[in-house]
C-alpha positions as CSV (number, residue, x, y, z in Angstrom):
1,X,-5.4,58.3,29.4
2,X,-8.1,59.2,26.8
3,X,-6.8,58.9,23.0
4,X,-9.3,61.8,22.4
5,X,-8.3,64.9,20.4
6,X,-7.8,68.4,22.4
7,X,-9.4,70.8,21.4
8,X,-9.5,74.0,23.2
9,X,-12.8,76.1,23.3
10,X,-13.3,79.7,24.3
11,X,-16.6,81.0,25.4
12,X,-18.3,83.7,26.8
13,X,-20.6,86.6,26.2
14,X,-20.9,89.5,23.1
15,X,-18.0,92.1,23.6
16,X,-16.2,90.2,26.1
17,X,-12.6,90.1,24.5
18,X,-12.9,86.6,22.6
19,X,-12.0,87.7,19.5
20,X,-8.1,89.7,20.3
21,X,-7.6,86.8,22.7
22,X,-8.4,83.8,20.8
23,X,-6.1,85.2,18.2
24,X,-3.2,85.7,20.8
25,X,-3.5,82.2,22.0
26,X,-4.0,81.1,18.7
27,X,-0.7,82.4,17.6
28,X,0.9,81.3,21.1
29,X,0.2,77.6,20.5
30,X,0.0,76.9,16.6
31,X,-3.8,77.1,16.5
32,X,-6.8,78.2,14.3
33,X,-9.6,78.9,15.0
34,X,-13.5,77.6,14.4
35,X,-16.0,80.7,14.9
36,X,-19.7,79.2,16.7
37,X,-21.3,82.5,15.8
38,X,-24.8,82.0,14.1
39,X,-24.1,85.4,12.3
40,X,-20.8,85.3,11.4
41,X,-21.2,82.1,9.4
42,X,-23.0,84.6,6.6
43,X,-21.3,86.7,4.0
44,X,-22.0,90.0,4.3
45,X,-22.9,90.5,7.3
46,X,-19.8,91.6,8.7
47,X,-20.1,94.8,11.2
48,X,-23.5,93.5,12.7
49,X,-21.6,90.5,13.6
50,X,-18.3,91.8,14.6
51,X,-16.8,89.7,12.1
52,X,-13.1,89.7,13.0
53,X,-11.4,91.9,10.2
54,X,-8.1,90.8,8.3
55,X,-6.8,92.8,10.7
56,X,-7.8,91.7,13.4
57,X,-6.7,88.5,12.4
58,X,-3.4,88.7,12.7
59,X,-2.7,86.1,9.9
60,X,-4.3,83.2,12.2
61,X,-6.8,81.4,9.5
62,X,-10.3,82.0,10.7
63,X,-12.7,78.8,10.0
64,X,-16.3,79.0,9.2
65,X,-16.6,82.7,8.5
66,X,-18.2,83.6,5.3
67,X,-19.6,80.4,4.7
68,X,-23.7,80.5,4.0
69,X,-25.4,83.0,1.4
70,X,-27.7,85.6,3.4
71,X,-30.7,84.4,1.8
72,X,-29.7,80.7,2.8
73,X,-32.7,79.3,5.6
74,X,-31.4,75.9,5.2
75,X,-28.6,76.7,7.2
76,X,-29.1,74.6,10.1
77,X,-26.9,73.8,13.7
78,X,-27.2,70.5,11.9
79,X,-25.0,71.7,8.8
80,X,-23.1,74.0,11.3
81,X,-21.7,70.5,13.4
82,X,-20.9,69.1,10.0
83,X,-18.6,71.9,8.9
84,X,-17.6,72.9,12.3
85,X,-16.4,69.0,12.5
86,X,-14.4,69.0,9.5
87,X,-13.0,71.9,9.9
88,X,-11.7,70.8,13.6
89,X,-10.3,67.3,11.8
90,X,-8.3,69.4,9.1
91,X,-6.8,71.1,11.5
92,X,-5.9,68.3,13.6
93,X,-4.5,66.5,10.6
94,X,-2.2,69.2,10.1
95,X,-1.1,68.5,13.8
96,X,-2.3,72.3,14.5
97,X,-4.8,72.7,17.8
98,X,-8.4,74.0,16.9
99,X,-9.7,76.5,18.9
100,X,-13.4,76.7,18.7
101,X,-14.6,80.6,19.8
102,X,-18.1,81.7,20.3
103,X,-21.0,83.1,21.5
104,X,-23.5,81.1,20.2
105,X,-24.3,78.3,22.7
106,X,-26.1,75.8,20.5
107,X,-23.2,75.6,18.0
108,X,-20.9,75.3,20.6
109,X,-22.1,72.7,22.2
110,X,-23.5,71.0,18.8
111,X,-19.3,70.8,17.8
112,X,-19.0,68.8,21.6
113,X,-22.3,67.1,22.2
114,X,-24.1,63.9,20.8
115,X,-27.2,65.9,20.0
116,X,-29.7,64.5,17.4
117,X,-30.6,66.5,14.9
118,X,-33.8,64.3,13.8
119,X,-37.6,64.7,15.1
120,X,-41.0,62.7,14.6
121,X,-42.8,65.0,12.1
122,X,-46.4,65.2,10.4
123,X,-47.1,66.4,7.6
124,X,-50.8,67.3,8.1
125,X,-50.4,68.5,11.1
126,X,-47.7,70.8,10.2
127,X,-50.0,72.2,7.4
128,X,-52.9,72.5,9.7
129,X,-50.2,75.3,12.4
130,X,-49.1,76.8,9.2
131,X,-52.7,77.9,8.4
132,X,-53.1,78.9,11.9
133,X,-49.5,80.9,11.9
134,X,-50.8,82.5,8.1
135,X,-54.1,83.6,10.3
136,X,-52.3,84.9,13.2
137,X,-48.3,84.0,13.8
138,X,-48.5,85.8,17.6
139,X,-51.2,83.5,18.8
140,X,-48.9,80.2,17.3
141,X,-46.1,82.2,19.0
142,X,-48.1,82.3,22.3
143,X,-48.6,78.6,22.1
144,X,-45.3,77.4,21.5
145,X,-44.1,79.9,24.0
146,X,-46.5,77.9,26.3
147,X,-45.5,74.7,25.0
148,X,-41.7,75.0,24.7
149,X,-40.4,78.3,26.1
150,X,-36.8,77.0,26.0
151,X,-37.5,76.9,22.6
152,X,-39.3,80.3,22.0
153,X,-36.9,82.1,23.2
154,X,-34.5,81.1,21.3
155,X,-36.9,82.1,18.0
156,X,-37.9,85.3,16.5
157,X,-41.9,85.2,16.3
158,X,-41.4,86.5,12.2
159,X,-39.4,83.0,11.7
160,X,-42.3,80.9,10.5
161,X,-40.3,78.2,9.4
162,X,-38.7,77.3,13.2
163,X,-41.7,77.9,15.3
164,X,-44.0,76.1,13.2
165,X,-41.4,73.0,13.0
166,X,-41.2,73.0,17.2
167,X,-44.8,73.2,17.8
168,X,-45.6,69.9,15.0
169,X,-42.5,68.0,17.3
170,X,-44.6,69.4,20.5
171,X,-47.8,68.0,19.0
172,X,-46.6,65.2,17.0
173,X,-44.4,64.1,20.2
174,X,-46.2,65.7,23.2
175,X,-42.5,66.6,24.0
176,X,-40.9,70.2,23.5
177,X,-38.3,70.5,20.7
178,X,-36.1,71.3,23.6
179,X,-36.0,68.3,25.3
180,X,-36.2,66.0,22.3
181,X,-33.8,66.7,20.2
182,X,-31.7,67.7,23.6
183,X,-30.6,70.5,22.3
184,X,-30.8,72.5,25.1
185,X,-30.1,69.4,27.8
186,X,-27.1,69.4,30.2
187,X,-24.0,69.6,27.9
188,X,-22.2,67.1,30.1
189,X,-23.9,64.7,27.4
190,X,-21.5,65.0,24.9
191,X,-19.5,62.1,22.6
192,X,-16.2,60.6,22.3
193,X,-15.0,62.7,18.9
194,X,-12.9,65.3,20.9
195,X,-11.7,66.2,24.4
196,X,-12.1,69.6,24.7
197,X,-10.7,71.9,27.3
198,X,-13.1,74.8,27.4
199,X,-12.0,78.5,28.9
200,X,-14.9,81.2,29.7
201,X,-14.5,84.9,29.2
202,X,-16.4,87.2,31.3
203,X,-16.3,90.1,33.8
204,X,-18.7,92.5,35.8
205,X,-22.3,92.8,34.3
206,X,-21.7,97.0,34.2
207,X,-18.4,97.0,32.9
208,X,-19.5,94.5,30.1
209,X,-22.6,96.6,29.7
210,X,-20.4,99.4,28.9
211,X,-18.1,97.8,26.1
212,X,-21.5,96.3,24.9
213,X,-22.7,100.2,24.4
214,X,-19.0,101.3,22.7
215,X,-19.4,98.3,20.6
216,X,-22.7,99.1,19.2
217,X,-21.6,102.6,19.0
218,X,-18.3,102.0,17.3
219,X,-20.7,99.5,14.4
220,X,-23.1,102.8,13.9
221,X,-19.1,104.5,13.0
222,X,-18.3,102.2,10.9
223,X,-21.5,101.5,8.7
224,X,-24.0,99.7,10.3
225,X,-26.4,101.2,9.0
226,X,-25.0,101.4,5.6
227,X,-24.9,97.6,5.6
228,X,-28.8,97.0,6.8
229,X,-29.7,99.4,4.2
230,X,-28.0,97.5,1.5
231,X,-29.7,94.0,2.4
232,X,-33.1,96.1,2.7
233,X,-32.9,97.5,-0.6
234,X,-32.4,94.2,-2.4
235,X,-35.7,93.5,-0.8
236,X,-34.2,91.4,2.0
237,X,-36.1,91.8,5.0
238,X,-36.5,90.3,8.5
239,X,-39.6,88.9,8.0
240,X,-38.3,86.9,4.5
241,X,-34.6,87.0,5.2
242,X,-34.1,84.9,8.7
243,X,-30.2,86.0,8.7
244,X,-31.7,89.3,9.1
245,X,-33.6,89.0,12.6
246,X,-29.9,89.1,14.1
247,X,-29.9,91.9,16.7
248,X,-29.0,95.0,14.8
249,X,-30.4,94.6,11.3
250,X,-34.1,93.6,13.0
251,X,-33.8,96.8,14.8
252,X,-32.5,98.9,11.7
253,X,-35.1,98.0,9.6
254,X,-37.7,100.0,11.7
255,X,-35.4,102.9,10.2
256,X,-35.9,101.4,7.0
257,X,-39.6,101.8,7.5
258,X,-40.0,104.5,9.2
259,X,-41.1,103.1,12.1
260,X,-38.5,104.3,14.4
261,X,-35.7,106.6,14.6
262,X,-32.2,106.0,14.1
263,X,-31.6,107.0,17.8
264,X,-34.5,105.1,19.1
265,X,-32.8,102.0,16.9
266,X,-29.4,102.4,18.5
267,X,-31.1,102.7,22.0
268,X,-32.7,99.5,21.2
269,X,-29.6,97.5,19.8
270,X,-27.5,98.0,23.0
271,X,-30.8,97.3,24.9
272,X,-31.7,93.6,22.9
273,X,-27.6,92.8,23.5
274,X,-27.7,93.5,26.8
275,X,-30.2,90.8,27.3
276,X,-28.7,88.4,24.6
277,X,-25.3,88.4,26.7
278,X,-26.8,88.2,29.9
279,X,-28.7,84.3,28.2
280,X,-25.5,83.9,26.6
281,X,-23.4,83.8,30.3
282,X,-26.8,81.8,31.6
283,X,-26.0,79.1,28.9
284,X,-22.2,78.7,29.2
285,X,-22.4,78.7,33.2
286,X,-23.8,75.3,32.7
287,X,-21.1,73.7,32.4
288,X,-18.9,73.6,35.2
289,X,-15.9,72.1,34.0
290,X,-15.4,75.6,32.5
291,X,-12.5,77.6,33.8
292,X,-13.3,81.3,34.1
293,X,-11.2,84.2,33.3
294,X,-11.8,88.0,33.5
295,X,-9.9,89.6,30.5
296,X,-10.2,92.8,31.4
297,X,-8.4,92.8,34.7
298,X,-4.9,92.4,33.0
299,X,-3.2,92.9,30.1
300,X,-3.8,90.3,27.2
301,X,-0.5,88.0,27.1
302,X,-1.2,87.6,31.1
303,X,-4.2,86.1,30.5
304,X,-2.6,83.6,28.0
305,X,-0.2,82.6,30.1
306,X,-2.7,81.6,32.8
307,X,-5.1,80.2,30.2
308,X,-2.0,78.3,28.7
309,X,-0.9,77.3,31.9
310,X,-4.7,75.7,33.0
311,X,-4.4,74.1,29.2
312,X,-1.4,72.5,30.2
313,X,-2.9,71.1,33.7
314,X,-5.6,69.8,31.8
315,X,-3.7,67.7,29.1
């Protein structure tokens, strides 16, 4: 029998559930829990991400919430594993189960996976695609989505930075970034640090489609917009600010500008996460020890039981 940690991971697409049933289980079985959300980790942004509230809380401590300054780009997966990791032995030390909850695939499966964080790199020829993004940044986009569209997809064209770093590994290497560093490889390749038992939320596409549009709605209610603004008046912008090309403030500051209307905005927000949870189920479905689970179909503590009672099948 592996000496391995447990640690139990839930998973799943934007507006599933995770959040009110992570904190159910959490208080069921003595855990906390470790949020993989690329936005979350930053203070401030707090309705754009659905940041769980206080309230919503329910007393169980939240890890890795408020962590990163919004003008931080150093923030990497890389510094995500690291804190993700000590968080996860903290809690274990305290003989409490972690419960790692997200949406973010990459930092999910950077917590699990024996992923290197380290690529060949040149220095001139990362000066000479910098001149070329400064000239044009769609036709470097073009290339790298060429090159590496594992990897482009994942980027926002505006984040100069991260597209010119994975087209100097693509050059340097004659590899993508993707395959490399294998971020994106099967996440059967993880390490010996934990065994992790990991649960997926989903249910059907129109009914998640649905709570996706009440979701976005319910943000507008409660300040969205409001909170954009105030990031866009410090002079914090998607284009300098790469916390800010999360879905809703990108799409807000076309407001800012003029650009587009606040109706047109909204419209576009429940569009872009549409599409960002229908990659999100894509990733998660690759792994199939996952054990699948339809939250909406019952009420909450019935799903608990049956997720507590697959944990304990799986010990």
């Amino acid at each position: 029998m592996s000496a391995r940690p447990n640690v139990l991971c839930i998973v799943g697409p934007t507006a599933c559930g995770k959040t009110a049933l992570s904190v159910a289980l959490a208080k069921k079985l003595g855990g906390e829990i470790v949020s993989a959300d690329a936005v979350a980790v930053y203070r401030g942004l707090d309705i754009g991400s659905a940041k769980p509230t206080e309230a919503e809380r329910e007393g169980v401590p939240h890890h890795l919430i408020d962590c990163v300054d919004v003008t931080d780009d150093s923030f990497t997966v890389s510094s995500f594993r690291a804190l993700a990791r000590e968080a996860i032995d903290d809690i274990l030390r305290r003989n409490k189960l972690p419960i790692v909850v997200g949406g973010s695939g990459l930092y999910v499966d950077a917590v699990f996976s024996d992923m290197r964080f380290s690529a060949p790199s040149d220095s001139t020829i990362r000066a000479a695609i910098e001149k070329e993004y400064d000239a044009c940044p769609e036709a470097v986009f073009a290339v790298l989505r060429s090159a590496d569209p594992v990897t482009a997809q994942r980027l926002h064209p505006n984040d100069k930075k991260r597209v010119v770093r994975a087209l100097e590994v693509f050059r340097v290497s004659g590899q993508p970034f993707s395959v490399l560093n294998r971020d994106f490889s099967s996440v059967q390749q993880g390490d010996d640090t934990y065994r992790s038992i990991r649960i997926g939320l989903n249910t059907d596409r129109q009914k998640l489609y649905a709570r996706i549009d009440r979701r976005v709605d319910r943000m507008m209610a409660d300040g969205l917009k409001e909170e954009a603004f105030s990031f866009f008046d410090r002079g914090l912008t998607p284009d300098n600010c790469r916390a800010l090309q999360s879905i809703g403030y990108a799409q807000l500051f076309d407001v800012y500008t003029g650009s587009a209307s606040l109706g047109a905005a909204v419209e576009q927000i429940k569009l872009d996460t549409r599409h960002f949870a229908k990659r999100q189920i894509t990733w998660f479905k690759r792994d199939q020890s996952t054990v699948w689970f339809d939250p909406t179909e019952q009420p909450t503590e019935i799903t608990v039981q049956n997720i507590t009672e697959t944990i304990n099948e799986n010990q």
